[in-house]
Biopython code that builds the backbone (N, CA, C, O; Angstrom):
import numpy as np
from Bio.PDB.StructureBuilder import StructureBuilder

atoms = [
    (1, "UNK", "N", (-44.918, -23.181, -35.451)),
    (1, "UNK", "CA", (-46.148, -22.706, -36.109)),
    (1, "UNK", "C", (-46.185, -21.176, -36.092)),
    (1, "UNK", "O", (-46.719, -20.561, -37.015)),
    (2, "UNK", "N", (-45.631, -20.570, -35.068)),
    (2, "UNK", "CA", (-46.008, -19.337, -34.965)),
    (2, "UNK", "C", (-44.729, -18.413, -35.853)),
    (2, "UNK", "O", (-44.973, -17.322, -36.367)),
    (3, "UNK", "N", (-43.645, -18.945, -35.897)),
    (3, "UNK", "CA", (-42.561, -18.688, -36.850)),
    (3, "UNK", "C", (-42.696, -18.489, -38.331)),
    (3, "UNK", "O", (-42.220, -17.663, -39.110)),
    (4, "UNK", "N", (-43.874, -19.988, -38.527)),
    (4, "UNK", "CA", (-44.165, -19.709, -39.723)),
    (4, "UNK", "C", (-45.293, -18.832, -39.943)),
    (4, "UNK", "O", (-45.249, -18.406, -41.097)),
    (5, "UNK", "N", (-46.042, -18.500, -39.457)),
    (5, "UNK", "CA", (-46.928, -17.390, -39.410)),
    (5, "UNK", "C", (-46.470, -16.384, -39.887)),
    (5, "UNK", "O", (-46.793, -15.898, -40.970)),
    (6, "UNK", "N", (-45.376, -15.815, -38.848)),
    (6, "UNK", "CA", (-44.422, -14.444, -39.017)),
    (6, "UNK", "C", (-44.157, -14.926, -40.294)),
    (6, "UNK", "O", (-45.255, -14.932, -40.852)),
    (7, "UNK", "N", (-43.234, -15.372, -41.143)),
    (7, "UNK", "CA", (-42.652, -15.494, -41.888)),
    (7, "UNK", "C", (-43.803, -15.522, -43.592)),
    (7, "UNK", "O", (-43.464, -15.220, -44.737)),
    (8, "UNK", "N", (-44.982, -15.943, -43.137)),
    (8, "UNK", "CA", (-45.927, -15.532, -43.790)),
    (8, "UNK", "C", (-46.415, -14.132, -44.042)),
    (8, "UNK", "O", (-46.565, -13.734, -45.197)),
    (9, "UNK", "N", (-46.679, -13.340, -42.957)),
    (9, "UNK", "CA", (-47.017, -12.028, -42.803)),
    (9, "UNK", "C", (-45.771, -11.476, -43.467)),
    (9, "UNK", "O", (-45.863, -10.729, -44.441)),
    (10, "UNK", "N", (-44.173, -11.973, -42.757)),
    (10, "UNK", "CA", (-43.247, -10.816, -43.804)),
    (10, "UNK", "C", (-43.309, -11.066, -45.309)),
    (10, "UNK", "O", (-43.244, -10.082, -46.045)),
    (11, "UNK", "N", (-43.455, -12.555, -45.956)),
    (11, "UNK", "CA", (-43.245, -12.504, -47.185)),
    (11, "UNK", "C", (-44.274, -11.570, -47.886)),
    (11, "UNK", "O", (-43.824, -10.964, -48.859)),
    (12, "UNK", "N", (-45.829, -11.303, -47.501)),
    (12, "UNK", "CA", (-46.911, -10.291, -47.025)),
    (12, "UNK", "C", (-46.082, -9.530, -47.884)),
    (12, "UNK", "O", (-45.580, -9.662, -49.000)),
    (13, "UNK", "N", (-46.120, -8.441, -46.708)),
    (13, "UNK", "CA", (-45.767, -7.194, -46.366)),
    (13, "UNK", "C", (-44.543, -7.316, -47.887)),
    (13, "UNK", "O", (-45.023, -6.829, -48.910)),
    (14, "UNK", "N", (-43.190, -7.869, -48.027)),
    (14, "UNK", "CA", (-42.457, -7.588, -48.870)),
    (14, "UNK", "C", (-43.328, -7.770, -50.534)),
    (14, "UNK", "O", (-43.082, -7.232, -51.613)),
    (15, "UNK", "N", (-44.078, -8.466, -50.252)),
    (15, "UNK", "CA", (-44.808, -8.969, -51.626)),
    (15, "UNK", "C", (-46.104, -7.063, -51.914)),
    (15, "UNK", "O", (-46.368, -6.527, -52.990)),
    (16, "UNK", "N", (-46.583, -6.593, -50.408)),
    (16, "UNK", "CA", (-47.275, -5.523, -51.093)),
    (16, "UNK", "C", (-46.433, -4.673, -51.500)),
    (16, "UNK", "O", (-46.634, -4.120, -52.582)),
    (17, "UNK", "N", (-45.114, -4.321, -50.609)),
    (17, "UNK", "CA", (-44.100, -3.380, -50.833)),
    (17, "UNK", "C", (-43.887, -3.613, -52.352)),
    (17, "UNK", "O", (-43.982, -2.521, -52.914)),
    (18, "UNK", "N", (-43.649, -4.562, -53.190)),
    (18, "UNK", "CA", (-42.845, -4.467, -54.228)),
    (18, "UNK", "C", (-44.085, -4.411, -55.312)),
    (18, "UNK", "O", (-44.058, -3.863, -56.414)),
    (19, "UNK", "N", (-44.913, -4.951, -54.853)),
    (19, "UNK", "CA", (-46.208, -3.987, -55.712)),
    (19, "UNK", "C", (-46.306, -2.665, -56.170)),
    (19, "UNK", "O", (-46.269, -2.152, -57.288)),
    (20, "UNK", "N", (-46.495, -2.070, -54.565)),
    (20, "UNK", "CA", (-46.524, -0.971, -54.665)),
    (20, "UNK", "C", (-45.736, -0.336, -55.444)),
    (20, "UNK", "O", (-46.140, 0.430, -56.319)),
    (21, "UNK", "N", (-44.046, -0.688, -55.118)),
    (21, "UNK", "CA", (-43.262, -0.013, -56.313)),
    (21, "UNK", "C", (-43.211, -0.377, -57.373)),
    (21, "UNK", "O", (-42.556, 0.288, -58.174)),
    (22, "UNK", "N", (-43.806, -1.445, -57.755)),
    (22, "UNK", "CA", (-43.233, -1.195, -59.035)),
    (22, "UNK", "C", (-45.014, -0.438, -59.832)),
    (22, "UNK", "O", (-45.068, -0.161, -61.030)),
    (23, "UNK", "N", (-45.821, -0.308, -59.212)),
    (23, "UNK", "CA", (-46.871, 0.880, -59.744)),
    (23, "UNK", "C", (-46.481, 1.986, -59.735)),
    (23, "UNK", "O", (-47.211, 2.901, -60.116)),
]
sb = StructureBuilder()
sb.init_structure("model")
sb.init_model(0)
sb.init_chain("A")
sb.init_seg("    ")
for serial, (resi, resn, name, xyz) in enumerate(atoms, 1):
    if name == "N":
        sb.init_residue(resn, " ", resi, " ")
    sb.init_atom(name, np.array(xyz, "f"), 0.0, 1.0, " ", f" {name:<3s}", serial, name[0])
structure = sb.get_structure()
């Protein structure tokens, strides 16, 4: 459970990152 958590938060984080760039 807590693995998938993390793995939630990174897809997160890569999903604002590629936002961000591509604005």
């Amino acid at each position: 459970v807590l693995f998938g958590a993390l793995y939630i938060v990174n897809l997160g984080l890569v999903f604002l990152i590629y936002v961000k760039t591509d604005v």
